[in-house]
N, C-alpha and C positions, 0 to 999 in steps of 0.2 A: 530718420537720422540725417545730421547735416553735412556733407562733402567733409567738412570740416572734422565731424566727427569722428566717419569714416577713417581720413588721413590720421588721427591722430590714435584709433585701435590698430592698424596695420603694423606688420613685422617690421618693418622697412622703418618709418615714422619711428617706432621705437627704441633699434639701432642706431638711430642718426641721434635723438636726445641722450642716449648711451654713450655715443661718441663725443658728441659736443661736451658731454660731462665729463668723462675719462681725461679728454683735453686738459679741460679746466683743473681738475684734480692732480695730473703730471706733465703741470707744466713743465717743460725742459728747460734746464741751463741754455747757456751760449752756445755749450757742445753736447746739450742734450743727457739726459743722467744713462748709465750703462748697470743693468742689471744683469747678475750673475745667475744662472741656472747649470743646477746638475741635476742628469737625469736620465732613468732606465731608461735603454732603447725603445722597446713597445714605442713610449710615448712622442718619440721623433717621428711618426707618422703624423700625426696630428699637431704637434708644434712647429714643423718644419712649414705647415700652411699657415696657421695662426700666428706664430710670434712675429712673420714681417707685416701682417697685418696690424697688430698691435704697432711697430716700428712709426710703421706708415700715416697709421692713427695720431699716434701722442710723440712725434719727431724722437722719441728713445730709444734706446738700443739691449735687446736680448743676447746676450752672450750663451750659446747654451754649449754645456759638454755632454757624453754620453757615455754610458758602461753598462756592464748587465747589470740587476738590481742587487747584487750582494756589495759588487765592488760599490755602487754607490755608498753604500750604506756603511762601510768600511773608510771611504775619502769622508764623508762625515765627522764620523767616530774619531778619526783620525784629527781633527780639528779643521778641518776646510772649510773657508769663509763660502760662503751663498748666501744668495738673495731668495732662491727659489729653491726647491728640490722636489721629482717629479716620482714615484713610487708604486710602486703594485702592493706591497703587506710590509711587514715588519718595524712596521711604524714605533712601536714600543721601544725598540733598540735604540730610535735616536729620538726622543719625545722631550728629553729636556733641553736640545737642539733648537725647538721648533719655538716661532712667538704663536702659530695661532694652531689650532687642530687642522688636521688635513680635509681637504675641501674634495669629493669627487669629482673629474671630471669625462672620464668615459671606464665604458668596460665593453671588454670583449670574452669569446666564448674559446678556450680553448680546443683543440681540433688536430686532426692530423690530414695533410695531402698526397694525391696521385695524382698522375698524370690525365685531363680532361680526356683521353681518347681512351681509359685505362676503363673497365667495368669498374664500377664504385663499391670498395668492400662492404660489406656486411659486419654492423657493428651495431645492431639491434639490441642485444645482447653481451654479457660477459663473455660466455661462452663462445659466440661469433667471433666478437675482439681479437682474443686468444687462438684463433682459427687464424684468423685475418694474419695476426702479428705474425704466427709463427711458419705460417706461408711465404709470406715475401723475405725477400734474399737481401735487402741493405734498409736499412733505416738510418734517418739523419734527427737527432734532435739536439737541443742544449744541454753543455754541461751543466749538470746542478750542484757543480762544486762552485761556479762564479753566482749563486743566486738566483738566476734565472729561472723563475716561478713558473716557465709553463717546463721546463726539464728537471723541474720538483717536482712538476704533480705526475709528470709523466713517468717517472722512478718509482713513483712510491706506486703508481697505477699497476704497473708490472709486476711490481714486489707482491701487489696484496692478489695480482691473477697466479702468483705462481710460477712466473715464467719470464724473471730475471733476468737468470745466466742466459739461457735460450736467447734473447734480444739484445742483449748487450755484446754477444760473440760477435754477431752482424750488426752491431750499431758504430756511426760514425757521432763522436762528442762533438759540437763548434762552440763559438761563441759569439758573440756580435753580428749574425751575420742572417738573411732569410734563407730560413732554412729550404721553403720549399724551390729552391732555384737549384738544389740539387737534384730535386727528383725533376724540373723544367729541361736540366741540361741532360737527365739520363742516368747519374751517376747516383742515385739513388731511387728504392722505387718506393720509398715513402718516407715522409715528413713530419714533423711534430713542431705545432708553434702554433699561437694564439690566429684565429679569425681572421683579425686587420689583417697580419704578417703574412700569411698564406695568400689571403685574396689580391696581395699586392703585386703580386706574379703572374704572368700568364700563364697559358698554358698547364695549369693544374688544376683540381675542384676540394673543396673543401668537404671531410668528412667527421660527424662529428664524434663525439666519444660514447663509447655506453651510456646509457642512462645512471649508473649508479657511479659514474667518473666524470660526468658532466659539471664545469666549473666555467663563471663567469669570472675573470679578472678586472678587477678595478683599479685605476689607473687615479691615484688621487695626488694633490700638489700641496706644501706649505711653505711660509713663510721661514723664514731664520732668524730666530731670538738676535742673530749678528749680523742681520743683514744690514748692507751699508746704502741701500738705497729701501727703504720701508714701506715708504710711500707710491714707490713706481711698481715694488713687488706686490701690495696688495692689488691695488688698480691692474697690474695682469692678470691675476687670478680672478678676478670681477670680470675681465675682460672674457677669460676662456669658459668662464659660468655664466654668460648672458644667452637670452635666447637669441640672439642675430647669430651666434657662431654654430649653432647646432647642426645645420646642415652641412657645414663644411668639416665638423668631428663625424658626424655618419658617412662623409664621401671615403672617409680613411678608415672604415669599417669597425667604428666603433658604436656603442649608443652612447650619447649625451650621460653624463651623471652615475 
């Protein structure tokens, strides 16, 4: 194989004709095109490194907003222009919204946290779980009245162990917020919220769910039948689905896809 060769199988070599493409593909006005994204929080771990990369790449500009995943899906509903919009589920709800099907672009594990100095519960089991839960004295998760898919699954997880009211007496609701920085500061001694979200705190360890409550969340992006920049919002999403970004979605504790 020739040097040459070599150079042109490599990640690196691959990315760069990715780039130089992208370029080509959105080119920018004078002042460069401005796309609009709306999008569940989760997914601000990962576009918050990505979209000024894109920026920096094709000289254009990502405008992005955040909310839990119901409220998005409601400023949707509601008629909100977007170029992009960034989702966990309920895609159905706003499908004649969308110009293309939703594209994966990572997924995480949900999970709940303690404090790294704390023994790590025991959640082998259902039974365990239920032990675990109803041991500790403050829980923090999300409201699953705003949507927020890991304070859905976590509702319904308790509902089907039996042990509800019990958890919810001592449960603290949030929203927007990670959650496990309550159990980091003290003020809670456990947390509920997707993988990335957890691992982005120090000072905590990530534990994971039962086996028969174990769920991967995927994190998928589309297009907008009204987007006013078409062209620069597909070319993102190409962008956040090439292999050169992959390492930088796993550094924010997601996997690719």
């Amino acid at each position: 194989m020739t040097i040459h060769n070599q150079w042109r199988g490599c990640a690196v070599y691959k990315l760069l004709i990715f780039a130089v493409g992208l370029v080509v593909a959105t080119r920018p006005t004078a002042d460069g095109a401005e796309i609009k994204v709306i999008s569940a929080k989760a997914a601000g771990l990962f576009l918050g490194e990505l979209a000024p990369q894109f920026e920096r790449v094709t000289g254009n500009k990502v405008n992005i907003s955040y909310d839990e995943a119901g409220i998005v899906r409601k400023r949707i509903l509601d008629g909100e222009v977007f170029d992009v919009t960034f989702l966990p589920a309920g895609w159905e709800e706003v499908r004649k919204t969308l110009a293309s099907d939703p594209v994966a672009i990572g997924h995480s594990d949900l999970g709940m946290a303690v404090l790294s100095s704390a023994p790590k519960p025991d959640t082998s089991t259902n039974e365990a779980t239920k032990r675990t839960l109803l041991a500790v004295k403050s829980i923090v998760y999300t409201d699953p009245r705003t949507g927020g898919i890991a304070g859905g699954l976590f509702a319904r997880m308790i509902e089907r162990l039996g042990i509800a009211d019990e958890v919810n007496k001592k449960s603290k609701l949030v929203a927007g917020q990670l959650n496990a920085t309550f159990v980091a500061k003290g003020e809670a001694e456990l947390a509920v919220q997707l993988s990335s979200e957890i691992r982005e705190v120090p000072g905590v360890q990530f534990v994971p769910m039962p086996p028969d409550f174990r769920a991967s969340v995927t994190f998928s992006a589309a297009t907008a039948a009204a987007a006013k920049e078409p062209t620069t919002a597909k070319a993102f999403l190409e962008f956040l689905t090439s292999p050169g970004v992959a390492s930088a979605i796993r550094s924010k504790g997601f996997e690719p896809g």
